[in-house]
VOBAPA-742137 format. One record per residue (C-alpha): x, y, z. Coordinates in pm, whole numbers, padded with zeros to 5 digits, always signed. Layout:
BEGIN
XYZ ...
// end
This chain:
BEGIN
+00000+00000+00000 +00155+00354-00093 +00062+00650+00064 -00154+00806-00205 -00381+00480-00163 -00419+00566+00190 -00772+00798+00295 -00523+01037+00564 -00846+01139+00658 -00876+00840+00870 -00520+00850+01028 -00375+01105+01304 -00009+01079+01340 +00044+01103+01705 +00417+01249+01861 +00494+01260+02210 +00770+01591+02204 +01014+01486+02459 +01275+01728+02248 +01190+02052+02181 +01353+02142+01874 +01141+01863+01615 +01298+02030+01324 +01552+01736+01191 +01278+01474+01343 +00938+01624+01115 +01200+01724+00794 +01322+01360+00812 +00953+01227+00821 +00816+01508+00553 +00777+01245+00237 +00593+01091+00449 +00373+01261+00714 +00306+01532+00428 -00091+01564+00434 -00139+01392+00717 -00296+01551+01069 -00003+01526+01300 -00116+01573+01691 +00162+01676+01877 +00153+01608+02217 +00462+01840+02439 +00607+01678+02745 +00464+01884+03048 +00786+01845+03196 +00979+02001+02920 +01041+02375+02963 +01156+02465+02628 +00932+02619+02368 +00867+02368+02104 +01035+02437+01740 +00842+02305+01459 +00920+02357+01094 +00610+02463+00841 +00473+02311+00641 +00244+02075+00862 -00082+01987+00928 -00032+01992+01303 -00266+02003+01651 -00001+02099+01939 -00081+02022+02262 +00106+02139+02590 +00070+02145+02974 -00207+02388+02985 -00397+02221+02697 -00385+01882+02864 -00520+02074+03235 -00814+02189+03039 -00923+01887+02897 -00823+01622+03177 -00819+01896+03462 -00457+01949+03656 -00543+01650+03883 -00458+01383+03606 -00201+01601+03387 +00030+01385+03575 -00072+01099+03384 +00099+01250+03055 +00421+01337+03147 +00736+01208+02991 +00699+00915+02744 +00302+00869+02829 +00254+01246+02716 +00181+01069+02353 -00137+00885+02491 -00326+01257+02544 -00318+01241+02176 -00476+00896+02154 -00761+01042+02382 -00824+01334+02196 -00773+01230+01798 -01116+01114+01659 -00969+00905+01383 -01010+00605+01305 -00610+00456+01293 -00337+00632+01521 +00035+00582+01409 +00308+00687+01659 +00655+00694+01617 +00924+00812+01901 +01112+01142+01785 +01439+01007+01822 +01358+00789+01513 +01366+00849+01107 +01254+00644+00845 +01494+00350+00784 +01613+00241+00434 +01498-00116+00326 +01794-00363+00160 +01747-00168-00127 +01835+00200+00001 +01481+00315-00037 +01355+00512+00224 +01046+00296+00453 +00750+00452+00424 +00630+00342+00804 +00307+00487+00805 +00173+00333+00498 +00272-00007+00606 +00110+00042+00911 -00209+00147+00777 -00141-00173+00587 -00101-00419+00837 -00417-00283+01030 -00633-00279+00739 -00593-00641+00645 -00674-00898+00915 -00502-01087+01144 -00428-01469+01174 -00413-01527+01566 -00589-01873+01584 -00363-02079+01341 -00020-01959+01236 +00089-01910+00875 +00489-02043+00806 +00494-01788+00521 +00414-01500+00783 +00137-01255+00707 -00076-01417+00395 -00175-01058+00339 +00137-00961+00233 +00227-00895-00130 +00417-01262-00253 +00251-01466+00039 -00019-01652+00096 -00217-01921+00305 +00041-02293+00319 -00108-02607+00196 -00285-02756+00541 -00411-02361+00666 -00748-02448+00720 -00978-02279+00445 -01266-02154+00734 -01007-01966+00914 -00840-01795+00647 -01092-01466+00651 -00895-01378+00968 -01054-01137+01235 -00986-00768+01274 -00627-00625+01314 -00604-00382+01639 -00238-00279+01628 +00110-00285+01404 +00399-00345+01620 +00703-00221+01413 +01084-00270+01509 +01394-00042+01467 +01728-00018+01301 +02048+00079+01465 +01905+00137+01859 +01741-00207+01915 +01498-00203+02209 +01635-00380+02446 +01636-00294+02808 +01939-00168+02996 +02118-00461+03161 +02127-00591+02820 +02221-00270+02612 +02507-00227+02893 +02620-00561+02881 +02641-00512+02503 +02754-00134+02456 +02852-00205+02117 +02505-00424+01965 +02337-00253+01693 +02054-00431+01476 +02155-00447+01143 +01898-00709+01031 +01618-00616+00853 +01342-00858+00778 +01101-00854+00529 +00817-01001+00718 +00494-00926+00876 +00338-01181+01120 +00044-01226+01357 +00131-01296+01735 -00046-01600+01796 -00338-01628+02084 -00242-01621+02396 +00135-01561+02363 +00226-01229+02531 +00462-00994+02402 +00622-00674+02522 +00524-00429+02279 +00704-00104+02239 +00548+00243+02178 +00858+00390+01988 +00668+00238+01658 +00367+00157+01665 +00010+00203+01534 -00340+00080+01627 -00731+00078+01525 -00852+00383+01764 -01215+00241+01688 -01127-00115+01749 -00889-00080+02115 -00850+00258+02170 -00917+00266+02535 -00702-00013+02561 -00383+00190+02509 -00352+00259+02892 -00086+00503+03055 -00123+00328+03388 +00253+00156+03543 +00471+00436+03620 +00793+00297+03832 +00986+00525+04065 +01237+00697+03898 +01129+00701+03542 +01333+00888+03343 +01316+01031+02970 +01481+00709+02791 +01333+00417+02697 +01487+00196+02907 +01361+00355+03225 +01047+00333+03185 +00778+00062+03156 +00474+00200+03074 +00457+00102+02682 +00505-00256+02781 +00241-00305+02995 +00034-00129+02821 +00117-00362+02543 +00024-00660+02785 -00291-00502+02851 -00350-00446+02488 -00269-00783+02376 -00488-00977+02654 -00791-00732+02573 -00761-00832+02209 -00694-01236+02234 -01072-01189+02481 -01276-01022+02185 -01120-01187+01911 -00870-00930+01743 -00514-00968+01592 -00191-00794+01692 +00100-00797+01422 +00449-00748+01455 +00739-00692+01202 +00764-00407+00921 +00780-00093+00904 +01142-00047+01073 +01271+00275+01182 +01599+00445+01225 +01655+00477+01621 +01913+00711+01689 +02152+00724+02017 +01968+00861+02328 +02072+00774+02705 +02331+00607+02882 +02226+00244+02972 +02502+00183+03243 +02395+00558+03419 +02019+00399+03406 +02157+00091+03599 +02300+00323+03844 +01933+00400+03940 +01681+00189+04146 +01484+00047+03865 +01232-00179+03948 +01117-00237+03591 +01280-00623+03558 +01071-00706+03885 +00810-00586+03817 +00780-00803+03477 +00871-01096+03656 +00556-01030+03864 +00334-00921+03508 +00383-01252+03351 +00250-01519+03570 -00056-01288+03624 -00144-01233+03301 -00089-01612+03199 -00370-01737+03458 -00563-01381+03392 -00897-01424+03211 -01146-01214+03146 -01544-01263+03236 -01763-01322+02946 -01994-01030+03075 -01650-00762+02955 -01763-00719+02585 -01620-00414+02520 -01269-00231+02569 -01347-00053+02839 -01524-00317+03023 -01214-00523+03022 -01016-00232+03121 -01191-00194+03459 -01215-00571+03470 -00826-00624+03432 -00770-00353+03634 -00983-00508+03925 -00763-00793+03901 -00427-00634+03854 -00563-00450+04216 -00674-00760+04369 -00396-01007+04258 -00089-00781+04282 -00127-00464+04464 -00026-00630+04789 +00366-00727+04566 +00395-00343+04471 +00241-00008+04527 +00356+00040+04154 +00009-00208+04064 -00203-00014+04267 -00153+00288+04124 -00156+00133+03837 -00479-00051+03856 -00607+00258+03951 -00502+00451+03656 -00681+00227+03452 -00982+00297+03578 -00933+00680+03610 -00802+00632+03155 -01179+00444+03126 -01337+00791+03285 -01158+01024+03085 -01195+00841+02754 -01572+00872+02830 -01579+01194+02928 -01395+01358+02665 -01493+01124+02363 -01851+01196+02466 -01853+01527+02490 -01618+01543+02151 
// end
């Protein structure tokens, strides 16, 4: 799918401005983000002004704008990475696509330039293949299809809620790895789309990623915040619970998550071995997430997102709150997201 095939009125490309000077970020993305409606969403916590370079169709949204709409009670829900998710509340479109603005577009094996929002819209537009997987990856795909043995009354698929993409260069790995390794850098790029199977978690990462807003849009939760969080991916954790959350919700009412193409560029940003100077609790905490979510399962009676985000989040209370203070708050974060999507996608 190219980009002129796309309808960009049905996309919002959503930034979370951690940097305030965007200018080599948005020129780098131009080819691409060129007539779409970019939301840009400013850290609260960043001081600077915000420099943005013309020539784009652009909502930007800062401290004060987030106070009005959420009211300065919850602002603190969008600060630092999670500052991207007050764009997912307040777009009305139907597909978000964000991409972290330390990343531009990677070049394929070819040298051409990736065009990660078209392949996005891509994945989410056809369906996903959760129930029986295909060896030749996404049948979707241009050059693929279903194997001999795919069964033929499964091969219609069921709706695709997000597009997990991966990155060039900065892999995302988590700091005792990227310290261990100073030197790693992912070099491989592979052509491939696939669908993660039901039931298999995965820790999805927001640097690239895009999702059907209709389809799971509440389920895109800022809720686990550790102590400590800083401003680099490493330190925080949010994304990948979120991603937990987003995958579970989906596997309950019968929708796909994808993972593979588009790639981006991720340039340098942090200093892993500084991070692991810090108390991070983020590995713990996982080692808590999985078990829960493997025995987790939903009611029958949750038949919509936001039902199974107060549902999970009664369990995530329930079952781990007494580990860590970090589920509690959590849990109750969830529920707090569920009230404000309401509220402001009601009154919108």
């Amino acid at each position: 799918m190219s980009s002129s095939e796309i309808n960009k009125n049905e996309v919002d490309i959503v930034i979370g401005a951690l940097n305030a000077d965007l200018t080599q970020f948005l020129n780098s993305w131009r080819p691409f983000f060129s007539g779409f409606h970019l939301i840009i969403v400013k850290d609260p916590e960043l001081k600077d002004d915000l420099n943005i370079p013309e020539g784009f169709d652009v909502d930007v949204y800062s401290k004060p704008d987030i106070e009005k709409v959420v009211g300065a009670a919850n602002a603190a829900m969008f600060s630092g990475y999670s500052c991207r998710y007050f764009g997912y509340l307040v777009s009305k479109k139907k597909y978000i696509v964000s991409i972290d603005d330390d990343c531009v577009p990677a070049k394929d094996p070819k040298g051409v330039l990736v065009d990660a929002v078209s392949q996005h819209v891509s994945n989410l537009e056809n369906p996903a293949t959760p129930l029986f997987f295909n060896t030749l990856y996404d049948p979707y795909c241009e050059g693929a299809d279903f194997v001999r043995g795919y069964p033929f009354s499964l091969r219609s698929g069921v709706p695709c809620a997000a597009s997990c993409g991966l990155w060039l260069n900065l892999a995302d790995l988590d700091a005792p790895t990227q310290a261990l390794k100073t030197e790693q850098r992912n070099t491989s790029y592979v052509d491939a789309v696939m669908t993660v199977p039901l039931k298999a978690m995965l820790p999805i990462s927001g640097i690239n990623i895009a999702f059907n807003r209709e389809l799971v849009g509440p389920a895109l939760v800022p809720a686990l915040r550790i102590a400590g969080e800083g401003k680099v991916r490493w330190e925080t954790l949010e994304d990948v619970w979120c991603g937990m959350c987003l995958k579970h919700i989906s596997d309950h009412l019968g929708y796909g998550v994808k993972t593979g193409l588009p790639y981006v560029w991720r340039n340098e940003r942090g200093d892993a071995v500084e991070s692991l100077r810090k108390k991070w609790e983020g590995m713990k905490l996982m080692e808590k997430s999985v078990p829960f979510f493997e025995a987790l399962k939903l009611p029958e009676s949750a038949v919509n997102v936001e039902d199974c985000v107060v549902e999970l989040a009664k369990a995530v209370k329930e079952q781990l709150g007494s580990d860590d203070p970090a589920f509690t708050q959590a849990a109750d974060a969830m529920v707090k997201w569920v009230q404000l999507w309401n509220s402001v996608n009601s009154s919108g």
